[in-house]
SETI-748840 format. One record per residue (C-alpha): x, y negated, z negated. Coordinates in pm, 1 decimal, decimal comma, always signed. Example, Ala and Ser with C-alpha at 12.3 -4.5 7.8 and 13.67 -1.06 7.14 Angstrom:
BEGIN
node x=+1230,0	y=+450,0	z=-780,0
node x=+1367,0	y=+106,0	z=-714,0
***
This chain:
BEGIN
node x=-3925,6	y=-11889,0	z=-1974,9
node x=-3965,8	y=-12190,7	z=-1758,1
node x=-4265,9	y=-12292,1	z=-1535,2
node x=-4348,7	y=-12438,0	z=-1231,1
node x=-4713,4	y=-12580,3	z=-1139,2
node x=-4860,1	y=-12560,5	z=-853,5
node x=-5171,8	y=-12698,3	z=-693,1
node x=-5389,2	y=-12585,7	z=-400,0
node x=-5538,0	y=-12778,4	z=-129,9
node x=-5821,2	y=-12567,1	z=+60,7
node x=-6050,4	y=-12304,5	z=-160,0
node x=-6132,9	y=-12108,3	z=+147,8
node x=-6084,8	y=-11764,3	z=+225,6
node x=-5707,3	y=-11768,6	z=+204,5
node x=-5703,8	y=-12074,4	z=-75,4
node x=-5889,7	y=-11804,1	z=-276,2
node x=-5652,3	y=-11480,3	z=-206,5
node x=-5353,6	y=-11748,7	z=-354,7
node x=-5522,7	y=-11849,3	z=-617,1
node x=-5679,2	y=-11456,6	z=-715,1
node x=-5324,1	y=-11336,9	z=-666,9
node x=-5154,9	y=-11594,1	z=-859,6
node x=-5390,6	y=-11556,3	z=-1177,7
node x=-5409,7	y=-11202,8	z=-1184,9
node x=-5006,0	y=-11087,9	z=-1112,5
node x=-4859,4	y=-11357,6	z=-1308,9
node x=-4674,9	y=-11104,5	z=-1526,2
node x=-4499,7	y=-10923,7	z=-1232,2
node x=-4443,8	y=-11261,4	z=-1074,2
node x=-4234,6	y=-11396,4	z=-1390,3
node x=-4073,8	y=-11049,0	z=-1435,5
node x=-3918,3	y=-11053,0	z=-1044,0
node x=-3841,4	y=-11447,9	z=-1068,8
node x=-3767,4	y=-11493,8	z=-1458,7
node x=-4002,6	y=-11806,2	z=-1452,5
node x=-4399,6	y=-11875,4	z=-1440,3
node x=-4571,3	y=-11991,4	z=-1145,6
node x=-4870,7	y=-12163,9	z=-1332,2
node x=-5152,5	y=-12219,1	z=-1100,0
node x=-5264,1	y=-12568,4	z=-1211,3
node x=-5537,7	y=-12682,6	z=-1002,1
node x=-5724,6	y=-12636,7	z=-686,8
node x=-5882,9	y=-12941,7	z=-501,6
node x=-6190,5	y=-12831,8	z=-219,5
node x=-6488,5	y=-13046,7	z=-136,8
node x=-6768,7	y=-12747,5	z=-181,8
node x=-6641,1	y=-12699,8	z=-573,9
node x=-7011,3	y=-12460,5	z=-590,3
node x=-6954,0	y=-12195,9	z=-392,7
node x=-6889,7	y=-11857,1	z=-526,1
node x=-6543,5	y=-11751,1	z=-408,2
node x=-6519,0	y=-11427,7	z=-641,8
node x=-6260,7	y=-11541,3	z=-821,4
node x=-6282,3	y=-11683,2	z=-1196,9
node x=-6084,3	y=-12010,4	z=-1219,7
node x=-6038,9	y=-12165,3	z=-1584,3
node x=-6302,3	y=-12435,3	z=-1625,6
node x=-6168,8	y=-12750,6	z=-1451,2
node x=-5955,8	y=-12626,9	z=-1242,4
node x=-6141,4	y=-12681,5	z=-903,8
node x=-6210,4	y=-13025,8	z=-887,1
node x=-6285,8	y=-13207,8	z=-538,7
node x=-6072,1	y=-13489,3	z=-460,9
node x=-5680,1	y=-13337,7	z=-341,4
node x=-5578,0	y=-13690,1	z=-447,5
node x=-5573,1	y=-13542,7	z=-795,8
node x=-5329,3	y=-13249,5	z=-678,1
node x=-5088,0	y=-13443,7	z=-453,8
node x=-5066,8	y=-13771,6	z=-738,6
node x=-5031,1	y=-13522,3	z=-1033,9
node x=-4650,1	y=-13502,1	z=-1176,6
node x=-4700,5	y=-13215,0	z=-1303,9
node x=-4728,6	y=-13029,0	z=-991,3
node x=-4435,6	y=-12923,0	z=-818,3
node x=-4551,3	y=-12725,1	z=-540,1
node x=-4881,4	y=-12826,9	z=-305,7
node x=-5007,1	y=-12550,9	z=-95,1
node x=-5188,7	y=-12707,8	z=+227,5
node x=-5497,3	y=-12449,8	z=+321,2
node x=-5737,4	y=-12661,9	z=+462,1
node x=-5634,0	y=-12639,1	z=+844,8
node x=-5659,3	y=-12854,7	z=+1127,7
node x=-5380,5	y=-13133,3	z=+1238,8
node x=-5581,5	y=-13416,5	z=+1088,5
node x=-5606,5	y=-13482,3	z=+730,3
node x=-5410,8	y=-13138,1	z=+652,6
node x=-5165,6	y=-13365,0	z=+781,1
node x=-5191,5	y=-13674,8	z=+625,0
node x=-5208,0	y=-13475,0	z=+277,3
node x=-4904,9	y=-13308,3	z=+347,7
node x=-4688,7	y=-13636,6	z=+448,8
node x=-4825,9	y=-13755,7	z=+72,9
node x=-4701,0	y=-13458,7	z=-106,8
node x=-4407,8	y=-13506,9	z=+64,3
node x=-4318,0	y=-13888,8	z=+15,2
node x=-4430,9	y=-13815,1	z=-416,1
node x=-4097,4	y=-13561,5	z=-347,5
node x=-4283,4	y=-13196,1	z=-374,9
node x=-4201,6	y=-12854,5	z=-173,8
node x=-4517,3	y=-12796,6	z=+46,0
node x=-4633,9	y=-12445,7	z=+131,1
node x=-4881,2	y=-12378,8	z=+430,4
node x=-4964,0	y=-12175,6	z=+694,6
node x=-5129,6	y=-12442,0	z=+898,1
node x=-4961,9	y=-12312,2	z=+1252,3
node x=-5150,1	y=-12575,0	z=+1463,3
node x=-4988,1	y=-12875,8	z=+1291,1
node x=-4649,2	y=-12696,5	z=+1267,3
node x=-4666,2	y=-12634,9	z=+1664,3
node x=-4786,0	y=-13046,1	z=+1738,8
node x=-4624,3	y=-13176,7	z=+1464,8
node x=-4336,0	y=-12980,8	z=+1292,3
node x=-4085,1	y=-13226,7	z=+1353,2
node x=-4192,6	y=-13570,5	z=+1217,9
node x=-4334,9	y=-13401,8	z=+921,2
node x=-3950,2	y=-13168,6	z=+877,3
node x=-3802,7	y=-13525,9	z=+913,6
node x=-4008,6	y=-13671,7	z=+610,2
node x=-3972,8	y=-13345,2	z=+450,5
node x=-3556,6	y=-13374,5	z=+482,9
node x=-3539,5	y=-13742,0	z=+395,6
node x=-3721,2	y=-13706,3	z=+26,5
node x=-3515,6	y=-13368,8	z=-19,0
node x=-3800,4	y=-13126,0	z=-6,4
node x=-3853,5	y=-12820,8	z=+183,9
node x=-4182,7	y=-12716,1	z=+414,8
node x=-4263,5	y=-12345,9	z=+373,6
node x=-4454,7	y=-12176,9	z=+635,2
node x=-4439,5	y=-11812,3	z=+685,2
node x=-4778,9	y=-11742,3	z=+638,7
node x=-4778,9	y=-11971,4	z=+983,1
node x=-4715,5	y=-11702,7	z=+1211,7
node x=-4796,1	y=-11318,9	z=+1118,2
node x=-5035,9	y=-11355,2	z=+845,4
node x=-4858,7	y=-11098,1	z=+597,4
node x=-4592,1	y=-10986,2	z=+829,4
node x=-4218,9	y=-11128,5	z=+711,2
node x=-4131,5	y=-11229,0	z=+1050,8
node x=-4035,9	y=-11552,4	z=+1004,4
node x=-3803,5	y=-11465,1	z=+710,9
node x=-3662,7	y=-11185,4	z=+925,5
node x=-3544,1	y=-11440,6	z=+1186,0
node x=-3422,1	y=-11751,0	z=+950,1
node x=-3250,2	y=-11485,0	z=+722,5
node x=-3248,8	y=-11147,1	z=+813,4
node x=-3099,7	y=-11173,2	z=+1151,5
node x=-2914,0	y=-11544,5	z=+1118,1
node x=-2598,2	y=-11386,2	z=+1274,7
node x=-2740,4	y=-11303,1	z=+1582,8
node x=-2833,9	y=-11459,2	z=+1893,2
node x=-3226,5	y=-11421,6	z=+1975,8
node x=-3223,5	y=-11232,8	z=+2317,2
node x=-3593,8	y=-11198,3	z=+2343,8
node x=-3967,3	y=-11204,5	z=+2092,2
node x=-4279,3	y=-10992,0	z=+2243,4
node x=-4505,4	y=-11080,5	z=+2014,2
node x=-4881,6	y=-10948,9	z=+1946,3
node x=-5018,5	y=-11224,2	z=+1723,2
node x=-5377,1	y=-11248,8	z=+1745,2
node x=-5568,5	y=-11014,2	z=+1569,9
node x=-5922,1	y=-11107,2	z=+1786,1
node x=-5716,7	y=-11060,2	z=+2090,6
node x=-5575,5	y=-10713,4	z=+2007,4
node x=-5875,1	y=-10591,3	z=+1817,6
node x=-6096,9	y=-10690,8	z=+2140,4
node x=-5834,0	y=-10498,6	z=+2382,7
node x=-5826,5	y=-10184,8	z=+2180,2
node x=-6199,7	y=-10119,1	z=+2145,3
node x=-6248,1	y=-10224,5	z=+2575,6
node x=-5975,8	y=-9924,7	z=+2577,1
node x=-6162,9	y=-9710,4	z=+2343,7
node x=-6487,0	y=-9711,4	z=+2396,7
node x=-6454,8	y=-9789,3	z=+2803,0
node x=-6716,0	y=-10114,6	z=+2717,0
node x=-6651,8	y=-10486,1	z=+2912,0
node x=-6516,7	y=-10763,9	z=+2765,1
node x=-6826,0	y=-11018,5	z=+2704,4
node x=-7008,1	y=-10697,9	z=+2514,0
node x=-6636,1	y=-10629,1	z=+2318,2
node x=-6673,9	y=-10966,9	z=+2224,1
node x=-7007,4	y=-11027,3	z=+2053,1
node x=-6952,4	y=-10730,5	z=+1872,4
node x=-6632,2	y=-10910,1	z=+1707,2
node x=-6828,6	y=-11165,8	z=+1648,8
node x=-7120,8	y=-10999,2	z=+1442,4
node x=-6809,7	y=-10806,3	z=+1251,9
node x=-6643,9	y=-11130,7	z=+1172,3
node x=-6346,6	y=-11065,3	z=+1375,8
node x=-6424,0	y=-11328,0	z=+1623,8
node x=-6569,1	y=-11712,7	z=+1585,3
node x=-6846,5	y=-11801,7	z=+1727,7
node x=-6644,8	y=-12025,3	z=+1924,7
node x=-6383,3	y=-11814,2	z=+2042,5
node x=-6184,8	y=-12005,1	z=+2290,5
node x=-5882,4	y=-12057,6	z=+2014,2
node x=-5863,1	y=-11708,6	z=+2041,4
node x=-5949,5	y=-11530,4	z=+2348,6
node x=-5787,6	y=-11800,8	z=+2549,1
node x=-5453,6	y=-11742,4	z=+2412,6
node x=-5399,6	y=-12094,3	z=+2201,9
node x=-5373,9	y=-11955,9	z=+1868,3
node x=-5100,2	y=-11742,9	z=+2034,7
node x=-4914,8	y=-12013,6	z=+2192,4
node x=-4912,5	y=-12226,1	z=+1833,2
node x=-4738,5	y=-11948,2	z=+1674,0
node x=-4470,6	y=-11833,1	z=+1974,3
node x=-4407,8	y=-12257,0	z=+2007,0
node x=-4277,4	y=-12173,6	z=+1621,5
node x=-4131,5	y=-11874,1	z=+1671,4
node x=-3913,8	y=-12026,7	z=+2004,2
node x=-3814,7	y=-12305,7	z=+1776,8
node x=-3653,3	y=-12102,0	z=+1485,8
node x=-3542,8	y=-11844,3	z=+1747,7
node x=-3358,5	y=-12153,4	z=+1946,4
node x=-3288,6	y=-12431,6	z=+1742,0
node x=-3438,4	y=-12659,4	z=+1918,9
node x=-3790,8	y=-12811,7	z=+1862,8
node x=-4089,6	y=-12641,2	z=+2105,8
node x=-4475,4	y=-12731,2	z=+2060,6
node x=-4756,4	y=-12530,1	z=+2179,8
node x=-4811,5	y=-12763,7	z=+2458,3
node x=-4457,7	y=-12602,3	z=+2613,0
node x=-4608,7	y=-12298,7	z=+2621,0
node x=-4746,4	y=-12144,7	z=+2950,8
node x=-5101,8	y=-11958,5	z=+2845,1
node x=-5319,4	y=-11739,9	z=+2934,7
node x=-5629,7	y=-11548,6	z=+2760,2
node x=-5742,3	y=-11263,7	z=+2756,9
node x=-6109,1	y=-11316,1	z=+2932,8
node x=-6003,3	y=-11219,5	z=+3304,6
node x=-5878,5	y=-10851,8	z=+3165,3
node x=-6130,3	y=-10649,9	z=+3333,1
node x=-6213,6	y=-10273,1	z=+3235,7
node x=-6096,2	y=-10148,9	z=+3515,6
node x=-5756,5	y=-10265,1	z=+3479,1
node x=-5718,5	y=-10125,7	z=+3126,4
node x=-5822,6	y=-9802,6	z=+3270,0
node x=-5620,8	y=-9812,0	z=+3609,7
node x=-5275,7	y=-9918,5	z=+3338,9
node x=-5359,6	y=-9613,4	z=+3132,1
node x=-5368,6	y=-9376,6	z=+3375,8
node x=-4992,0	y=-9478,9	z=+3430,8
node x=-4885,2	y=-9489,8	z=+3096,4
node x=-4957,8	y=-9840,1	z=+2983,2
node x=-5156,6	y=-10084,6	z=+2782,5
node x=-5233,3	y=-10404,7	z=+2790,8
node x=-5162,2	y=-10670,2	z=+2511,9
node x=-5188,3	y=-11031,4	z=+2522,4
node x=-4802,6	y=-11082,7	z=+2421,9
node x=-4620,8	y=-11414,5	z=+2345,4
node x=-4325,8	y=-11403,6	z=+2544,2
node x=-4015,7	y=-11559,9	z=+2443,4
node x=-3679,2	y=-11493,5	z=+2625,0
node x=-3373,1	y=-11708,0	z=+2642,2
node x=-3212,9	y=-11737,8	z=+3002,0
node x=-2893,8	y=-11916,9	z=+3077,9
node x=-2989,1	y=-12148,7	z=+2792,0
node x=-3311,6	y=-12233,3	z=+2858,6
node x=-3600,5	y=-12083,3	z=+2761,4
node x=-3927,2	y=-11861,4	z=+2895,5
node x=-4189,4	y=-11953,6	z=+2677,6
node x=-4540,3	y=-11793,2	z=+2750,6
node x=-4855,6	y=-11614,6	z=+2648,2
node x=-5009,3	y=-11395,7	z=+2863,0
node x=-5167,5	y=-10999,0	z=+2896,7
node x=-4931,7	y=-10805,6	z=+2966,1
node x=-4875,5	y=-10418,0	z=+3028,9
node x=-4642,3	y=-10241,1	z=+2823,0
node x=-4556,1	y=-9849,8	z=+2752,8
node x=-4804,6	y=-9680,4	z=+2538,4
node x=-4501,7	y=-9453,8	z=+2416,1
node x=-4354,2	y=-9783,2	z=+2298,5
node x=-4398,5	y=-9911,0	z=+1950,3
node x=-4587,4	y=-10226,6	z=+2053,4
node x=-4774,9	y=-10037,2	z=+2258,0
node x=-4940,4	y=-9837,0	z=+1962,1
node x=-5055,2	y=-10222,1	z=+1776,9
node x=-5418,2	y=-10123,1	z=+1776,2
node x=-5700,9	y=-10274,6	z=+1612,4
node x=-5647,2	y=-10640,1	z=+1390,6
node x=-5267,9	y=-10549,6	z=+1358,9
node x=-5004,4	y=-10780,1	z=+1475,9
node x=-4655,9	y=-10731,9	z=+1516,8
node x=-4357,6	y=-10918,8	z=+1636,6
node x=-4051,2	y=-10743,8	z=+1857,7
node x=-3737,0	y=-10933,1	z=+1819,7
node x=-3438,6	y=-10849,7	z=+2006,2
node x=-3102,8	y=-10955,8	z=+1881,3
node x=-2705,6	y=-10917,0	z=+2046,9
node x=-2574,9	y=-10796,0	z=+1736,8
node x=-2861,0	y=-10572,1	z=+1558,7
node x=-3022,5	y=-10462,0	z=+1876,7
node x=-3420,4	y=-10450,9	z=+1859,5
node x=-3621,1	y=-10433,6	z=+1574,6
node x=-4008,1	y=-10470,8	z=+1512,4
node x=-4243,0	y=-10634,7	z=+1214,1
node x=-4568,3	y=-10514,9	z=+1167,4
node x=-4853,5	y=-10520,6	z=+1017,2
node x=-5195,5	y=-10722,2	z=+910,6
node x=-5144,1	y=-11098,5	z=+1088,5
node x=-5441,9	y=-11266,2	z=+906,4
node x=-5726,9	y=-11223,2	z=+608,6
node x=-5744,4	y=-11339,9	z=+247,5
node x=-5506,6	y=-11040,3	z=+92,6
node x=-5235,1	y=-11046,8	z=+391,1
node x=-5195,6	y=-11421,1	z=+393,7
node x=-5200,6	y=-11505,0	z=+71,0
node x=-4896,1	y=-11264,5	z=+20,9
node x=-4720,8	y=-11479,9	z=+252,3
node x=-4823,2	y=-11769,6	z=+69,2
node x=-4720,5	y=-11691,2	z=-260,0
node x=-4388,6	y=-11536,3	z=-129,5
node x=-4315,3	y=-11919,4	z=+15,8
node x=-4443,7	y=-12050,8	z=-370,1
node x=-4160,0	y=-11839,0	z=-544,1
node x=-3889,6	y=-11903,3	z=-294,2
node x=-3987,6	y=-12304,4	z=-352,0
node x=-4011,1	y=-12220,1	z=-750,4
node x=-3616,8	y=-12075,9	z=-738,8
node x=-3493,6	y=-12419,7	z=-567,6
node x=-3700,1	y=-12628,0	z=-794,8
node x=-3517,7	y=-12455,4	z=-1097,5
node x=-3176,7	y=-12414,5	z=-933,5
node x=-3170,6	y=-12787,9	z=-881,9
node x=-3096,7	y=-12671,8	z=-506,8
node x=-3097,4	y=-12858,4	z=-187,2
node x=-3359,4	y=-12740,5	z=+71,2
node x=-3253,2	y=-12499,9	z=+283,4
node x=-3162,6	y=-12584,0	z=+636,7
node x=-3435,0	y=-12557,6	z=+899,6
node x=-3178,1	y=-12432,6	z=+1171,9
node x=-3368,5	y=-12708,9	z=+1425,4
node x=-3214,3	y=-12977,7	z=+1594,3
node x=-3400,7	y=-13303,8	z=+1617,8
node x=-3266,4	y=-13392,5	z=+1979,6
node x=-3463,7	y=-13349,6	z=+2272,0
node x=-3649,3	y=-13000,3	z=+2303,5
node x=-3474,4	y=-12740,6	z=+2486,0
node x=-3565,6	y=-12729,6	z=+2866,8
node x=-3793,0	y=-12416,3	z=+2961,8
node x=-3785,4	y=-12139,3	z=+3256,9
node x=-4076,2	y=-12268,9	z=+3503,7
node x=-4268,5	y=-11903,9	z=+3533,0
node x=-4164,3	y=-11887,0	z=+3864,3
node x=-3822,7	y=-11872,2	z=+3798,6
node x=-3874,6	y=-11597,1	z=+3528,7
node x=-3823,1	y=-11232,3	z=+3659,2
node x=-4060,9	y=-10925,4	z=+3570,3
node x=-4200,5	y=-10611,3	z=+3703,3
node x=-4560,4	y=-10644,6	z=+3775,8
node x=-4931,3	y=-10498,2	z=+3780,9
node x=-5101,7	y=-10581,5	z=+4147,2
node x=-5444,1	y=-10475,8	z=+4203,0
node x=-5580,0	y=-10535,7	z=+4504,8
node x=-5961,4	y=-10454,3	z=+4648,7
node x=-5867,0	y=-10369,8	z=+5035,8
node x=-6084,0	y=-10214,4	z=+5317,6
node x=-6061,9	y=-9825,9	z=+5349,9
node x=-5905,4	y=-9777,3	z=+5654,0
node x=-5592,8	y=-9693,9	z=+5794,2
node x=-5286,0	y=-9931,0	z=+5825,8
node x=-5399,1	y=-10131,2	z=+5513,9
node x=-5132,1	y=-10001,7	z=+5280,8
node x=-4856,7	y=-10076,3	z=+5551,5
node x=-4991,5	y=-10430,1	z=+5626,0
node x=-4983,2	y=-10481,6	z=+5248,7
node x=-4642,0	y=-10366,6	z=+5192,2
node x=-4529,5	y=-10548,9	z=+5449,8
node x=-4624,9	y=-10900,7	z=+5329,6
node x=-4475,2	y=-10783,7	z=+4961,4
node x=-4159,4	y=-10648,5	z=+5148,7
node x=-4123,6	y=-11018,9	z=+5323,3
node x=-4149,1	y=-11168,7	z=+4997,2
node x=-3851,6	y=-10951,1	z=+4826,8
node x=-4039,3	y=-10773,8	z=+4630,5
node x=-3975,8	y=-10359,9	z=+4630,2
node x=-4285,9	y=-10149,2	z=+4540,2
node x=-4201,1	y=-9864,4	z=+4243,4
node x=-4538,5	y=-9688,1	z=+4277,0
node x=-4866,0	y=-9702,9	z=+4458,2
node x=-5202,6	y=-9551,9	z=+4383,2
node x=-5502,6	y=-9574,7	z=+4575,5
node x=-5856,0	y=-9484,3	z=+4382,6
node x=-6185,1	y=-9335,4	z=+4606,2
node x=-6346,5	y=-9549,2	z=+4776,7
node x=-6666,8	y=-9747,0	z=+4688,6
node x=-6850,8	y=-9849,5	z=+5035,5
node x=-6620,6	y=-9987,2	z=+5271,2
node x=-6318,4	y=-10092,6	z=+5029,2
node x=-6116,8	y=-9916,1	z=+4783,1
node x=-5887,0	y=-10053,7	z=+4470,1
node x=-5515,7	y=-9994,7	z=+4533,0
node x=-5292,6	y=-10045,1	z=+4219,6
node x=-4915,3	y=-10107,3	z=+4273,3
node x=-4622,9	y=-10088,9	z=+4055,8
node x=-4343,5	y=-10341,0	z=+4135,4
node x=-4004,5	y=-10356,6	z=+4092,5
node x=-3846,5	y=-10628,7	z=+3930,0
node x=-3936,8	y=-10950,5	z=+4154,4
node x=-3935,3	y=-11342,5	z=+4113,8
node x=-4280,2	y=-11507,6	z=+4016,5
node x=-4248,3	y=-11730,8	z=+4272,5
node x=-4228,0	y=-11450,8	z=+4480,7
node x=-4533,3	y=-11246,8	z=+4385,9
node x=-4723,7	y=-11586,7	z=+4353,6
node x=-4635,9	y=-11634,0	z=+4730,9
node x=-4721,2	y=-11345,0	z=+4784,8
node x=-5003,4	y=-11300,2	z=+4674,4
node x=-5148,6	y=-11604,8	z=+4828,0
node x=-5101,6	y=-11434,9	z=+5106,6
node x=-5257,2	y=-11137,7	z=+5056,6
node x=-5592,6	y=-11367,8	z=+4941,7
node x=-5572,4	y=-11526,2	z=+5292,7
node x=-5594,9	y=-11154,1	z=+5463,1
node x=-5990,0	y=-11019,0	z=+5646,2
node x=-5909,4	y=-10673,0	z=+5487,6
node x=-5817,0	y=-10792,1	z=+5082,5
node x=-6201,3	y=-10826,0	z=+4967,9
node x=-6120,3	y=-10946,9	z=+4633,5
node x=-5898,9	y=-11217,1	z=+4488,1
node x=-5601,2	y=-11016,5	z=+4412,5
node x=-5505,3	y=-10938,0	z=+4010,9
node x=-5124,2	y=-10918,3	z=+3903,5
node x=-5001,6	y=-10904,3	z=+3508,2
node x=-4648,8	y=-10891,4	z=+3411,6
node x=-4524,7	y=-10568,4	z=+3233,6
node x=-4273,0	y=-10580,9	z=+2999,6
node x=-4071,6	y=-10215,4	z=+2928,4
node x=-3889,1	y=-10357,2	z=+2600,5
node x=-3553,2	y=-10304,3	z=+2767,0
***
């Protein structure tokens, strides 16, 4: 039975799930691909640290030099991070002519297409599906899965932090900034958590998602984003008690060939299936013109749910290594990106909260600067009053941004609106 050797740059938490999965199913690996995928050597700069997993003496060494220069290995697997040196070791692998693996999603959403270019010109491939997902085969699902159809829209869920944050403000009825440090002390959240909560991690892996969806290349800096850290307690409540919940969703729609491309919270349906991705899940809704809508769910990061990612891009490398086979199209054009939706142009029904003075004629002055603006209310609710003002929630029809921007400027400029007002999108997954 043939082999093919591989070598592993990063012995961190994922780095160790590879290389734990690799040594110990190596039989049902060869019996599903009819060749060995020998794990030959793993390259980190802490080579002391206890990982929990038994490596062969040698194997771990601390210079990657060793992996990328080594003709022996056919495969390098990039888990180090980062869009600095991650980078410069995978334009080496590269230019010595091996298949990289990695799920580095910050260089693939900055620099995806110089390093697909180098990739294409020494007739290697790039895998990456542990990029966006963790676990979840979404990336598969749109390159192969669904290659006949044209990508109508992705809602995606794909921070783990994020959701696992939302769900326990919803649960337990506790703010934000308390939510929070309790990730942190569970290990869900950094102790730096602006990559998260802030919504960039998202926008990395929708600017990836947009570009395989689109064909056309999309970094994260294209992407329109917003966190998570303004989503008050009240609002999670006040959405509830109409039937939705709030996610921070990447948002990718094509319209009239161009594309919306943004992360932000936004309501959906709790009856919906997106609406019931609780805890660290993820999950990716992807609507297509020919299969209709479909949905991929399930762990988006840790050591286990990663790593099968990984390894899945390994074998897939290992088959065109054997087959002597050219790497497989990318489905991106290197022209110029493909022009975005401003947000204003985008349409969407919306979430308004508004803190207004308790007394009569409010809720007609109110509608009246949203009717000016074109924008038709579906519902409105108005909670009891607390001193002198009360919180009145509305339900929009579908309106412009532009419009509900306008008008809510508006509104903010108005003696009997207390409080800046608060709007979120809400997507019904029509």
């Amino acid at each position: 039975m043939k082999s093919i050797h591989i070598g592993i740059i990063g012995f961190g938490t994922v780095g160790a799930g590879v290389a734990e999965t690799l040594l110990n199913n190596g039989d049902i690996i060869a019996k599903r691909t009819g060749y060995h995928a020998v794990l030959k050597r793993i390259a980190d700069l802490d080579t002391v640290t206890d990982r929990g997993v038994k490596l062969p003496e040698g194997m771990l060494v601390s210079d990657a030099m060793q992996i990328i220069d080594d003709p022996e290995i056919d495969v390098v697997v990039e888990l180090i991070g980062g869009t600095t040196i991650a980078a410069t070791f995978i334009q080496k692998a590269l230019e010595r002519g091996k298949h990289v693996v990695t799920a580095n999603k910050a260089l693939l959403a900055t620099q995806g297409k110089k390093l697909f270019a180098i990739a294409r010109e020494h007739h290697v491939d790039i895998a990456f599906e542990a990029s966006v997902g963790g676990g979840i085969p979404c990336l598969k699902a749109l390159r192969e899965g669904l290659a006949a159809n044209r990508i109508k829209c992705i809602l995606g869920i794909l921070n783990g932090t994020c959701n696992y944050i939302l769900t326990r403000m919803e649960s337990e009825r506790t703010d934000f900034e308390v939510i929070l440090k309790a990730a942190q002390e569970a290990g869900y959240a950094e102790a730096n958590p602006s990559l998260d909560v802030d919504g960039f991690d998202t926008a990395h892996k929708a600017a990836i998602l947009a570009s395989l969806a689109y064909g056309h290349w999309f970094t994260a800096s294209d992407v329109l984003t917003q966190g998570i850290r303004n989503v008050t307690l009240d609002d999670i409540q006040f959405a509830a008690d109409m039937g939705f919940r709030i996610k921070l969703l990447a948002v990718i729609k094509e319209l009239n060939g161009r594309v919306q491309l943004q992360v932000r919270p936004s309501l959906v349906p709790v009856t919906s299936l997106l609406g019931n991705v609780n805890g660290v899940f993820n999950a990716v809704w992807i609507q297509g013109d020919v299969v209709g809508n479909t949905m991929y769910y399930g762990r988006g990061a840790g050591r286990q749910a990663t790593a099968s990612a990984v390894v899945a891009d390994i074998l897939d490398a290992g088959f065109h290594i054997l087959d002597h086979s050219p790497a497989r199209p990318l489905g991106i054009d290197d022209d110029d990106a493909m022009e975005t939706v401003s947000p204003d142009e985008s349409y969407s029904r919306h979430y308004i909260r508004l803190q207004i003075a308790d007394r009569p004629g409010v809720l007609a002055k109110v509608s009246g600067v949203l009717g000016d603006c074109g924008i038709s209310i579906s519902t409105a609710t108005q909670k009891e009053a607390q001193a002198a003002y009360t919180q009145m929630i509305l339900i929009t029809h579908q309106a412009r941004e532009s419009a509900v921007r306008k008008a809510m400027e508006i509104l903010d400029t108005l003696p009997e609106v207390h409080e800046k007002p608060v709007v979120f999108c809400i997507e019904t997954l029509e």
